[in-house]
C-alpha positions as CSV (number, residue, x, y, z in Angstrom):
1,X,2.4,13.3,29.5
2,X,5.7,12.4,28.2
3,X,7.3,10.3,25.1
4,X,7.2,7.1,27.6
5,X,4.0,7.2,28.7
6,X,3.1,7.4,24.5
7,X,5.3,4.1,23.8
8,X,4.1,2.3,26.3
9,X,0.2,3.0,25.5
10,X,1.0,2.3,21.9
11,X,2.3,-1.3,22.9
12,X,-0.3,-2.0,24.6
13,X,-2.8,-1.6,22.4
14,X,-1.1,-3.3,19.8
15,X,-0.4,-6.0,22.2
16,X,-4.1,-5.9,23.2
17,X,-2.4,-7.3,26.7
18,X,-0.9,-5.6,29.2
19,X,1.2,-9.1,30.3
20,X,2.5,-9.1,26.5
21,X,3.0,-5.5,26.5
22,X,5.3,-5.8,30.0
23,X,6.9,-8.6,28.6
24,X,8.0,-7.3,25.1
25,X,8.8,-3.4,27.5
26,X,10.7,-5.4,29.8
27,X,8.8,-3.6,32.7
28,X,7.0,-5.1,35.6
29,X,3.3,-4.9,34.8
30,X,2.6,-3.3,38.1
31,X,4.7,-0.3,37.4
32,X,3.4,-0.6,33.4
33,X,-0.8,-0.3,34.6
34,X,0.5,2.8,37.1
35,X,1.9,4.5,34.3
36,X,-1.2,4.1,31.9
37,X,-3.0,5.4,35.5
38,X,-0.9,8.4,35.1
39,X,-1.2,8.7,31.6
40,X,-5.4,8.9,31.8
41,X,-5.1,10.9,34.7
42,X,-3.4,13.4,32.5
43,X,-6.2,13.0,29.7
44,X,-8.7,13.3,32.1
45,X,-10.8,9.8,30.6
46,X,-10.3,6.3,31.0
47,X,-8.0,5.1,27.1
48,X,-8.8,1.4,27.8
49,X,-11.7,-1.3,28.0
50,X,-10.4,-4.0,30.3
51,X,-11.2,-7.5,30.0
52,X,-10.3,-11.0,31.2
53,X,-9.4,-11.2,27.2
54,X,-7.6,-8.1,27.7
55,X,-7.5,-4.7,26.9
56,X,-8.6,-2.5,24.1
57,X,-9.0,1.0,22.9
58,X,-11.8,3.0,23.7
59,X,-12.8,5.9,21.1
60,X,-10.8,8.2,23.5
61,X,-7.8,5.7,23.3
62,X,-8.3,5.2,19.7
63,X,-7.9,9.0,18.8
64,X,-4.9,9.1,20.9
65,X,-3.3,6.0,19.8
66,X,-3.9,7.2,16.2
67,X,-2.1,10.5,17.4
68,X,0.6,8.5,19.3
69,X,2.5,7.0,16.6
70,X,2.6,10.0,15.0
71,X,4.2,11.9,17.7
72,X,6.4,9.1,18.0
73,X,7.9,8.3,14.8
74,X,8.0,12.1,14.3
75,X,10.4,12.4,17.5
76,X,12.4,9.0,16.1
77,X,13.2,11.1,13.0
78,X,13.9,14.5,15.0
79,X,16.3,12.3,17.4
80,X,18.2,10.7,13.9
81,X,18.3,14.0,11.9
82,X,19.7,15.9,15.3
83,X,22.6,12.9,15.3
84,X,23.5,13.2,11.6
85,X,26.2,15.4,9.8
86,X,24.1,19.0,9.0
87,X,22.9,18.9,5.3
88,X,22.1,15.5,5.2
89,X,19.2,13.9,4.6
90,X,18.2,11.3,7.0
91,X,15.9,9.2,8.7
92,X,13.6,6.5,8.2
93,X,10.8,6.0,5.5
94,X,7.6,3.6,5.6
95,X,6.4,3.1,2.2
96,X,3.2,0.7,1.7
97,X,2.6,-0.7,-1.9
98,X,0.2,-2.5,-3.7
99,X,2.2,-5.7,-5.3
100,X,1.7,-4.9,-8.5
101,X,2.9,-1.3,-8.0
102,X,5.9,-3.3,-6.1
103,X,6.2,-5.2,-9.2
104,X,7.0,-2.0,-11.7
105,X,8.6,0.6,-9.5
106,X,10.1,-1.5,-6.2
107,X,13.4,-2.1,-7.4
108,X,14.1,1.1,-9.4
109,X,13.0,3.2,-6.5
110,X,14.8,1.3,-3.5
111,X,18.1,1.5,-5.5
112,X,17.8,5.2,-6.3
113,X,16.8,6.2,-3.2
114,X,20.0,4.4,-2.0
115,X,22.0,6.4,-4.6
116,X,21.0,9.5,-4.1
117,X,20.1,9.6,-0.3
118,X,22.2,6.6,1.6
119,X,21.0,8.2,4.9
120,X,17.4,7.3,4.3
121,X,16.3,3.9,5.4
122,X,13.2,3.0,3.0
123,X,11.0,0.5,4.6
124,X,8.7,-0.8,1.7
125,X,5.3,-2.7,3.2
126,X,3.8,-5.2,0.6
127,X,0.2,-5.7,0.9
128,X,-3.2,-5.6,-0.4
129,X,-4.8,-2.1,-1.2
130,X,-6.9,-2.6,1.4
131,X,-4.2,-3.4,4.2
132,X,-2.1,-0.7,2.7
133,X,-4.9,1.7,3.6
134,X,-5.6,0.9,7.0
135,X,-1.8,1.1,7.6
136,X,-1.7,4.7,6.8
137,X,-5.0,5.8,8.5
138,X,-3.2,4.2,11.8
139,X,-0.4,6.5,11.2
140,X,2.0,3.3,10.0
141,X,2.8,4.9,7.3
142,X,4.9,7.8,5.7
143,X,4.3,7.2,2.3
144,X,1.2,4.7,0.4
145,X,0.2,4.4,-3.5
146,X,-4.0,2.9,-3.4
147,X,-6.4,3.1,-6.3
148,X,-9.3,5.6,-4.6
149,X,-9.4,8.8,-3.4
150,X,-11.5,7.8,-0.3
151,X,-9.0,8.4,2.6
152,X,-9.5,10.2,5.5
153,X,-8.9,14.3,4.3
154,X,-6.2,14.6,6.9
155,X,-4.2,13.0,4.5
156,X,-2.9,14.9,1.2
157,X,-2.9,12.7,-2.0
158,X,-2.0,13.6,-5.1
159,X,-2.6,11.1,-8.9
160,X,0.3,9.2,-9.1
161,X,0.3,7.3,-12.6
162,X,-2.7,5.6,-14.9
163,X,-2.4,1.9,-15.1
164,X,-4.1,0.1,-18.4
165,X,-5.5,-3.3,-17.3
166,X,-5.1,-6.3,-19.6
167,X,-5.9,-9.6,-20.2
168,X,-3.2,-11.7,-19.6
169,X,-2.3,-15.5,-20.4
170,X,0.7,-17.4,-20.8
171,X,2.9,-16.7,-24.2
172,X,1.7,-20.4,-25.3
173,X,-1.8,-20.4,-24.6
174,X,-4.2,-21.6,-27.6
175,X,-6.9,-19.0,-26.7
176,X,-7.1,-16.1,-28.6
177,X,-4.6,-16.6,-30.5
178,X,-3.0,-13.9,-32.8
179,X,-5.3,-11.0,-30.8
180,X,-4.0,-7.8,-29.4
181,X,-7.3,-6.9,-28.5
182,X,-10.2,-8.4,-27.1
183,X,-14.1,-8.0,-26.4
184,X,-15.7,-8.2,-22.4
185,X,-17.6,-10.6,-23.9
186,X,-14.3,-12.7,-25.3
187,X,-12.8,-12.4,-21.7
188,X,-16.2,-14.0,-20.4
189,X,-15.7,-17.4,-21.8
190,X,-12.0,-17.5,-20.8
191,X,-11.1,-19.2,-17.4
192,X,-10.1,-16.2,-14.9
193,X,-7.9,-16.6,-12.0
194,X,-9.0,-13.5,-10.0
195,X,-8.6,-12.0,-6.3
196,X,-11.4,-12.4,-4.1
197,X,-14.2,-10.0,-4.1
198,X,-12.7,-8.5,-1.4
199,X,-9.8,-6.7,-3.3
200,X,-11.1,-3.6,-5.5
201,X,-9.6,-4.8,-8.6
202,X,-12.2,-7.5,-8.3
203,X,-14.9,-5.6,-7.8
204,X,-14.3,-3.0,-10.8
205,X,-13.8,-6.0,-12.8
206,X,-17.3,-7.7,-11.7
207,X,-18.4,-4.2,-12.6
208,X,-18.2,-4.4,-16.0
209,X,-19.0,-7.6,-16.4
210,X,-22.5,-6.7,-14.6
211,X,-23.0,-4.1,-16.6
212,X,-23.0,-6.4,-19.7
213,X,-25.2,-9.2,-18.4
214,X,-21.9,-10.9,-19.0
215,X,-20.6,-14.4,-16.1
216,X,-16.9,-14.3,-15.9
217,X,-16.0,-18.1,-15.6
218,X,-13.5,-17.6,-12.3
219,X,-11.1,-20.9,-12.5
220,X,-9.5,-19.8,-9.0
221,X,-10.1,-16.8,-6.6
222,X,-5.8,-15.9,-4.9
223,X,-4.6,-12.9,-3.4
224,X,-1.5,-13.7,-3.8
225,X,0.6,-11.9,-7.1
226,X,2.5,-14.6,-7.1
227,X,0.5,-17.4,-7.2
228,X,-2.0,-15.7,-9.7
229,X,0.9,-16.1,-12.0
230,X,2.1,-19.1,-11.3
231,X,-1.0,-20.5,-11.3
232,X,-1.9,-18.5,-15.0
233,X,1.6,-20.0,-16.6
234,X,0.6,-23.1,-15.5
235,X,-2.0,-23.1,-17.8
236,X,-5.1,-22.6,-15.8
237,X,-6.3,-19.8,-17.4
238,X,-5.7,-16.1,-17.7
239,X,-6.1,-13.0,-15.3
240,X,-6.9,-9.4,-15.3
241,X,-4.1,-7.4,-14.2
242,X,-1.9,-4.1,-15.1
243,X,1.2,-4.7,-17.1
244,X,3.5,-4.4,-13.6
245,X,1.6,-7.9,-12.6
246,X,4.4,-9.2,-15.4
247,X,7.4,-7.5,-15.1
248,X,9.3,-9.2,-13.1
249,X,7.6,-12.6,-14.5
250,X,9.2,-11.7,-18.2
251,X,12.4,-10.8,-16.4
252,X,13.0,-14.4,-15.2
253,X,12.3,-15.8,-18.7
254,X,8.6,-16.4,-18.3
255,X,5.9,-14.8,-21.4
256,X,3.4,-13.9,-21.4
257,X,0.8,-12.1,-23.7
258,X,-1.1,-9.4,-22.6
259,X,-4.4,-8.2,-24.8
260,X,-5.8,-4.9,-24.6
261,X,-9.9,-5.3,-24.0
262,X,-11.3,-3.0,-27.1
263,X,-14.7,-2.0,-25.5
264,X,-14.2,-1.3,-21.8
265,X,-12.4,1.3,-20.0
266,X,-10.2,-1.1,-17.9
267,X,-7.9,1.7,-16.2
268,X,-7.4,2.8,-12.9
269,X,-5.3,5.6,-11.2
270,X,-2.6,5.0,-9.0
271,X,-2.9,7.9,-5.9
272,X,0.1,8.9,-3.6
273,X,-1.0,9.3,-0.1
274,X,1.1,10.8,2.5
275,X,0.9,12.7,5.4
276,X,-0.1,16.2,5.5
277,X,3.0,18.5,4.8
278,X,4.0,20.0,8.1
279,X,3.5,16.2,9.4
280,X,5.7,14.9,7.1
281,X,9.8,14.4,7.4
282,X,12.3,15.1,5.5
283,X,13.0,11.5,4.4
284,X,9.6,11.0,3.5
285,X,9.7,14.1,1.3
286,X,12.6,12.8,-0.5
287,X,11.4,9.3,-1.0
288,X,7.9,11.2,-2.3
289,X,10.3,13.2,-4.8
290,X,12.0,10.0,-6.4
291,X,9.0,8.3,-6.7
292,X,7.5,10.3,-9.0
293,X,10.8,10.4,-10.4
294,X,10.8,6.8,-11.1
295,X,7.0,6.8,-12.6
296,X,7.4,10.1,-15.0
297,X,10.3,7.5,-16.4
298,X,9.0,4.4,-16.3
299,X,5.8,6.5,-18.5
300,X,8.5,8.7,-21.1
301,X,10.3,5.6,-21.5
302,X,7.2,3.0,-23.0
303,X,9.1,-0.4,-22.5
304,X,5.9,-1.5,-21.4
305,X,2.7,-0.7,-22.4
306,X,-0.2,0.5,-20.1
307,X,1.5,3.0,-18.0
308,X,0.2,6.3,-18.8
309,X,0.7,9.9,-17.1
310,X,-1.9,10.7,-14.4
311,X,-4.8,12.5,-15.5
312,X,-4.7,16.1,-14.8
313,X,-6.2,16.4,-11.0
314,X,-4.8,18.8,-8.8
315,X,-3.2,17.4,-5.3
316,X,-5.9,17.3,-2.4
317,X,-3.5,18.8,0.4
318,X,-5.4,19.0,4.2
319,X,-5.8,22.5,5.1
């Protein structure tokens, strides 16, 4: 088995073709299929389920392809930290986050990570929670922030920050006017502009609505950040969100008022995954280290409200 074989199983299977995957290689697909031949020999089991659709993993080739890219971007960073000047830092760094958590910490940690380790190259993944997660169970992934602690235990995770969710409507907005706080029951009988019960944030908020015998009156169902917003200073209603849903939003001019709900526990933790530690690079390390950098002062400093040290949980680190 050798580093060649691994690139060109992992194409294929992300390909789910082995035309595509000779195409994008540049290889013949006669000599591509003898490799994979070679490559099973090796294992000793067939990797792939052929089909005039085309090909997929079996649970054999799933395994290994989950290992694959592993090995790989492992011997990517070897390769770059073997060609750079001894005592630097280097390498490259895939980072998936949440867009709220985008929203709050993006900018301060690409440009410190920049300052203080020019070597790195950061590669920050937007995406739903959910997306985020399956990036870093495939081995996509260096780095990822999520809101559970339900990973796979291969992975070490560690609380990251606490987030305080509000309600939030436009700065002009006659409802509730002269609040800071509000009831479940008050938040009921506003119009909401949620993300589908899909995302998690929906379902924890459907949660407590349950619990009351309480109907939230959903205006529009996006999950897109963006929009949500756009679509709340429009006037359509208001949304549940952390205070990082806003921060950008108020630094292009736009208010907003955010209320704090009095009789609900509307917080959720924000967990660093990575990899285990003697799977993990250097760069990845580093960008780890100024992350939490960036949260502990985004917390001391309390420009915005809601963003609260994690609660005291030691790190789950794999064995």
């Amino acid at each position: 088995m050798d580093i060649r074989q691994l690139r060109y199983f992992v194409r294929i299977v992300e390909m789910g073709s082995l035309s595509k995957a000779s195409q994008v290689l540049n290889i013949a697909q006669p000599a591509l299929s003898q490799q994979i031949a070679k490559l099973e020999d090796e294992v000793g089991k067939p990797l792939l389920v052929r089909s005039p659709r085309g090909v997929t993993p079996n649970e054999t080739g799933q395994a290994l392809y989950h290992h694959a890219r592993l090995i790989l971007r492992q011997f990517e960073q070897a390769l770059t930290i073997a060609r750079s000047d001894d005592g630097e830092i280097t390498g490259v760094c895939s980072l998936g986050l949440p867009a709220t958590t985008v929203a709050a910490l993006g900018l301060p940690l690409v440009r410190r990570v920049r300052e203080k380790y020019p070597n790195i190259s950061i590669n920050v993944v937007e995406a739903m929670s959910g997306h985020v997660g399956h990036l870093i169970r495939q081995n996509r992934l260096d780095l990822a922030v999520l809101f559970s602690r339900d990973m796979p235990d291969d992975l070490a995770v560690e609380p990251l920050m606490l987030e305080e969710l509000f309600l939030i409507l436009p700065g002009d907005s006659p409802l509730l006017t002269g609040r800071e706080t509000v009831t479940m029951t008050e938040v009921a009988q506003v119009p909401l502009v949620l993300p589908t019960s899909d995302h998690g944030l929906r379902r924890r908020i459907e949660a407590e609505f349950e619990s009351r015998a309480l109907v939230p009156r959903v205006a529009a169902e996006i999950d897109s950040l963006s929009l949500v917003m756009n679509c709340v200073f429009d006037g359509m209603g208001g949304t549940i969100k952390p205070m990082g849903a806003i921060m950008q939003e108020c630094r292009r001019g736009r208010a907003f008022r955010c209320l704090s709900v009095s009789d609900a526990s509307l917080r959720r933790t924000n967990y660093l995954y990575s990899l285990p530690p003697d799977a993990q690079s250097s760069a990845a390390s580093a960008v780890a280290h100024v992350l939490r950098q960036v949260v502990a002062e985004l917390v001391e400093a309390r420009e915005w409200r809601g963003f609260l040290a994690p609660p005291e949980v030691p790190a789950l680190v794999p064995a």
